[in-house]
Every structure is written in C-alpha cells, then in structure tokens.
C-alpha positions as CSV (number, residue, x, y, z in Angstrom):
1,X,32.4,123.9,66.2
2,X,30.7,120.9,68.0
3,X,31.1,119.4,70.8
4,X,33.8,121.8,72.1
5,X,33.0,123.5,75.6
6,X,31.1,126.7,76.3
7,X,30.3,128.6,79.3
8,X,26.3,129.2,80.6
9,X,26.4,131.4,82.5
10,X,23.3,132.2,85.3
11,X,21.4,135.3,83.9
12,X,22.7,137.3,86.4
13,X,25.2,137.9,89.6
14,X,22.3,136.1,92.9
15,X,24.2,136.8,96.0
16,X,25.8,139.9,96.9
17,X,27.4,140.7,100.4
18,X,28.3,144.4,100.6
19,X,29.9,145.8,104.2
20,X,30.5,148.8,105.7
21,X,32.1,147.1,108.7
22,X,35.9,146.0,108.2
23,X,37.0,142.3,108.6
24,X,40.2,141.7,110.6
25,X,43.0,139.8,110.0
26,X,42.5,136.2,111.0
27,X,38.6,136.9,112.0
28,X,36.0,136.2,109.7
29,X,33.1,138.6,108.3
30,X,30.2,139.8,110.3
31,X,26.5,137.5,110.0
32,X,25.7,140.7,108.5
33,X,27.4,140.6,105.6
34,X,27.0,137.2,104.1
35,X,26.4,136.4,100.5
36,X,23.1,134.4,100.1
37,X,22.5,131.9,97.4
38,X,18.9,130.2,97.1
39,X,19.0,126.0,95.5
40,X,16.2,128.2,93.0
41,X,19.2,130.8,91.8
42,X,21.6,128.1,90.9
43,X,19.2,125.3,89.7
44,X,20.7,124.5,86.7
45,X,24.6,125.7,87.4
46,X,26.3,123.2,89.6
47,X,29.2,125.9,89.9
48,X,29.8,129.5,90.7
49,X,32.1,132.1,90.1
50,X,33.1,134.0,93.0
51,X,34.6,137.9,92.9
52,X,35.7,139.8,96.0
53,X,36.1,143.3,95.8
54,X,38.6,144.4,99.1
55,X,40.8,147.0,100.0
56,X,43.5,146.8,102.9
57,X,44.0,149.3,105.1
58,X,47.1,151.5,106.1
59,X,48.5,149.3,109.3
60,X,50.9,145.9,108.7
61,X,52.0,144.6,105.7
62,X,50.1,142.0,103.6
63,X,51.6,138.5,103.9
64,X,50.8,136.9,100.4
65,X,48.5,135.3,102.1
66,X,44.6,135.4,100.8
67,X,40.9,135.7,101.8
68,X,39.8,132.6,102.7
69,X,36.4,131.2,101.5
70,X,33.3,129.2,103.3
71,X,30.5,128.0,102.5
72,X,27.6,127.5,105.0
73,X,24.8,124.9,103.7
74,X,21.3,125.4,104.6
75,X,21.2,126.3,108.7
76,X,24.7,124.3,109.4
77,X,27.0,126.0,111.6
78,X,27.9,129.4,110.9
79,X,32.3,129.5,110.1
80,X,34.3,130.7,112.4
81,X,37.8,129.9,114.3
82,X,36.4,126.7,115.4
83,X,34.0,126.1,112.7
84,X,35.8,125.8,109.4
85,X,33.8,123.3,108.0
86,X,32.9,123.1,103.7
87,X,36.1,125.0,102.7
88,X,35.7,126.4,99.0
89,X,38.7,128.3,98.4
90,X,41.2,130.9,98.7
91,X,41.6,134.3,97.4
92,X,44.8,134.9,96.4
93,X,45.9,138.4,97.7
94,X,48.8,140.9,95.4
95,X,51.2,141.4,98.4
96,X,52.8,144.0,96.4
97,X,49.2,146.1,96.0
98,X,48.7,146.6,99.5
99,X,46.4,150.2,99.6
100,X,44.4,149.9,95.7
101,X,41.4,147.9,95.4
102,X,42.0,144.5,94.8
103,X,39.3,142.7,92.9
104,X,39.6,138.9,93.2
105,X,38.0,135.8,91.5
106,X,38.0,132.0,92.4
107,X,36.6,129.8,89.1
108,X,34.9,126.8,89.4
109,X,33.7,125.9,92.9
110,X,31.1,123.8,93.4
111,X,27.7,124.7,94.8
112,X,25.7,123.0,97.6
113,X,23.3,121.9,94.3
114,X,20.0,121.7,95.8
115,X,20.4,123.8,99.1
116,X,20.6,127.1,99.9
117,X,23.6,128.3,101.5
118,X,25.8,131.3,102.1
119,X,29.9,132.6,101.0
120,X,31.6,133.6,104.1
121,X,34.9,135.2,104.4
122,X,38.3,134.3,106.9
123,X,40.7,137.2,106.3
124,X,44.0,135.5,106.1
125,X,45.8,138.5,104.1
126,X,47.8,139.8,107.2
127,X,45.8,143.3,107.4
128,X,42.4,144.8,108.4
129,X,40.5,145.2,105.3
130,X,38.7,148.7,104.8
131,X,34.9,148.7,105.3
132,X,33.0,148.7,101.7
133,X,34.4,144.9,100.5
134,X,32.1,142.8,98.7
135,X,31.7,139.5,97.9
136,X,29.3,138.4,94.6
137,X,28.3,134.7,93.6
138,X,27.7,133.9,90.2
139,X,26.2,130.6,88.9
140,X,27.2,128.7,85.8
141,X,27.6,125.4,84.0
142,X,30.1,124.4,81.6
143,X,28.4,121.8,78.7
144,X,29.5,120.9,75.1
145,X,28.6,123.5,72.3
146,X,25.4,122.3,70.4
C-alpha cells in the first residue's frame, strides 16, 4: 500500500569492532576495538542499527544491568569514566543467560549525520565479558512506501 512505512536499509553492515581482549565490568572497551563509521557509509541513513555479540565470563553474577553505548564524533574526546559524553543507548543484558552468547540489538539511534564517528562500549552488566565480542553498525532510513 501507499504511503505506509518501510525500512531502507544501508547495503551492508560499515563498522565492525571485533576483540580478542575482554572488557571489564564498569571499564569501557580498548581504542583498539572501536566500531568506525565514515559520514560517506551512512550518507543517506540518519539512523543505525546496532548488534553486540558478548559472552560473560565464569566469575560474579550479571546484574540485569546492560552494555552501555557511546558514540565519539569526529576527534572529540575518547569515552571513558570521566568522559561520557553523546550517550546512545543501552544494551539490555538476559541476567538469567549469564555463560551463552548473548547477541543484542538497540533500534533506531541516531547518527552523527555528516561526521564520522565511532560506537564505544561501558560494560555495565556486573561481569567481565569473554574476549571475541563484537559490536556492528548498520545504517538505515525509515521513509513512506512509494
């Protein structure tokens, strides 16, 4: 029908942060393993779609907390403890699934449109995650059906 909404999705996923290093709880990931989105990936999609891949290891207990998603435009500060500037969201850990993998999404945030800028993650779950998490951006627009 007309007029009612449809995705577009971006051709394909742009950024992709992959890590063999761990993230702590309550520290944030390693410059290493940011995801990277150029203004030319996303030109046209003025939001993303983002999906973290994590498992928790062995030691504590998950809090039903979540992972705890930044954004860092162009060369601005990198996130950390005292830098938790351009906040774009939470993951929403399954405190009951505390050893599987646990492969989460957050809908609709808003990109930087125009800039580049990178997804960083604050572990706020309660436990270390395992090394091999990743985090993938995917751009899209929602527009009336033609």
């Amino acid at each position: 029908m007309t007029n009612e909404a449809i995705f577009v999705i971006g051709s394909t996923v742009v950024g992709v942060a992959s890590a063999a290093a761990s993230v702590a709880t309550s520290a944030f990931n390693a410059t290493a393993a940011v995801c990277s989105v150029t203004a030319a990936q996303q030109a046209d999609y003025p939001l993303i779609r983002w999906k973290l891949s994590m498992t928790f290891d062995g030691t504590g207990s998950l809090n039903g907390g979540g992972v705890h998603l930044y954004l860092r435009k162009g060369t601005g500060p990198t996130p950390d403890v005292d830098h938790k500037h351009h906040y774009a969201g939470t993951f929403k850990v399954d405190k009951a699934n505390s050893t599987s993998e646990q492969v989460l999404t957050l809908e609709d945030v808003a990109a930087p449109v125009g800039q580049d800028y990178e997804g960083w993650i604050e572990n706020g779950s309660g436990k270390n995650s395992s090394p091999g998490w990743s985090l993938e951006a995917t751009p899209y627009t929602i527009k009336p059906q033609s």
